[in-house]
Structure formats: structure tokens, C-alpha cells
Phi, psi and omega in degrees: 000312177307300176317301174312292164326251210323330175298310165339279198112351177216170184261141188291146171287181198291333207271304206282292189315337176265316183300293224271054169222333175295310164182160169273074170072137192282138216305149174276359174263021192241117202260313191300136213279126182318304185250032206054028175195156173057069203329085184268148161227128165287120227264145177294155201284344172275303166314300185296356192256297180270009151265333172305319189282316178318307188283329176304333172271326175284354165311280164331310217248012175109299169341302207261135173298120175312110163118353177301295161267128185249112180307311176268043146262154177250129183260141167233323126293126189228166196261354188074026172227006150083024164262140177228147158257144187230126173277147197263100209250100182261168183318125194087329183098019157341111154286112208277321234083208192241126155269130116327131145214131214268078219295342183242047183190126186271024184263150153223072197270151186299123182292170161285126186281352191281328191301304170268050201284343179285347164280014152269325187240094187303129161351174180269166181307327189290041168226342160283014193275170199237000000 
């Protein structure tokens, strides 16, 4: 986790740093969508690290429309169609909430949290399979 922070530059809030402590991402052999809906999977603390760098250069480099992308949102979730919930990271390592980011679409609406209620109430055993 201390690495991942450091890769950051911040510190993750306490909420994401308690899931990806719970486990690192959901197995690439596990096909069922985590949170039962918009067939999401929870991207390994590495994966998720390097679509944040990824979007942050594409950032950098122009690609992106101002305001499309915020170096401190964090993906933790993906749909494999290159859309993420991101958890919302403000000064300090602040918990903002949850964004959708749309990669081909400039809306960003908030998920519904009742939707993704497992992330607070970590799965059943079958998400612990290796």
C-alpha cells in the first residue's frame, strides 16, 4: 500500500486502502461482474495504478479536452471497455466520493451508491478465489 501511496503522491483515503487491503483486485480468471451490474471488475492496485498514469499522459499530452480528466481521480473499477469508477481524491487524500469516468463520454455522473453497496460490504467467498 506504502508503495502504491508513493506511486500516487498521496495518500489513498481510508475507505479504498481498507477494500484493496481486504484483497487486490479481483482475480483475472474470475469473469463475474463484482458489483453486479454494468459488468464492473475490481482492477488490481497495480492495474489501477497504471490506468491513472495512463490517463494523467493522456492528459498531459492534450488528448483530453480540459476538464475531461482530474489527476486525483483513482480507478479502481472497470468495465474491460476502457469506462472506470473512480474514487474521488481531493488535497490530502480527502474522500470526495465515486465518479463514473466515461472514457468516450464527457458527462460524469456519480454512481449510485445503494448499487455498489459491496463495496462497503466486502463479497461472499467466491471473490476470494486466487
Amino acid at each position: 500500500m506504502a508503495e502504491a501511496e508513493n506511486y500516487y503522491g498521496f495518500s489513498l483515503p481510508l475507505s479504498l486502502k481498507s477494500f484493496y487491503r481486504w484483497k487486490d483486485g479481483q482475480s483475472v480468471h474470475c469473469y463475474e461482474s463484482f458489483t453486479g451490474f454494468d459488468n464492473l471488475s475490481f482492477m488490481l492496485l497495480e492495474s489501477a495504478a497504471e490506468a491513472r498514469r495512463a490517463f494523467n499522459d493522456l492528459d498531459k499530452a492534450g488528448d483530453y479536452a480540459e476538464g475531461f480528466w482530474f489527476g486525483f481521480w483513482v480507478p479502481f473499477l472497470e468495465n474491460g471497455g476502457g469506462d472506470h469508477v473512480c474514487k474521488e481524491v481531493g488535497n490530502g487524500g480527502k474522500d470526495n466520493g465515486l465518479i463514473w469516468f466515461y472514457h468516450d463520454y464527457e458527462e460524469r455522473p456519480t454512481p449510485d451508491l445503494s448499487s455498489i453497496e459491496k463495496i462497503s460490504n466486502p463479497p461472499s467467498k467466491k471473490w476470494r478465489q486466487e
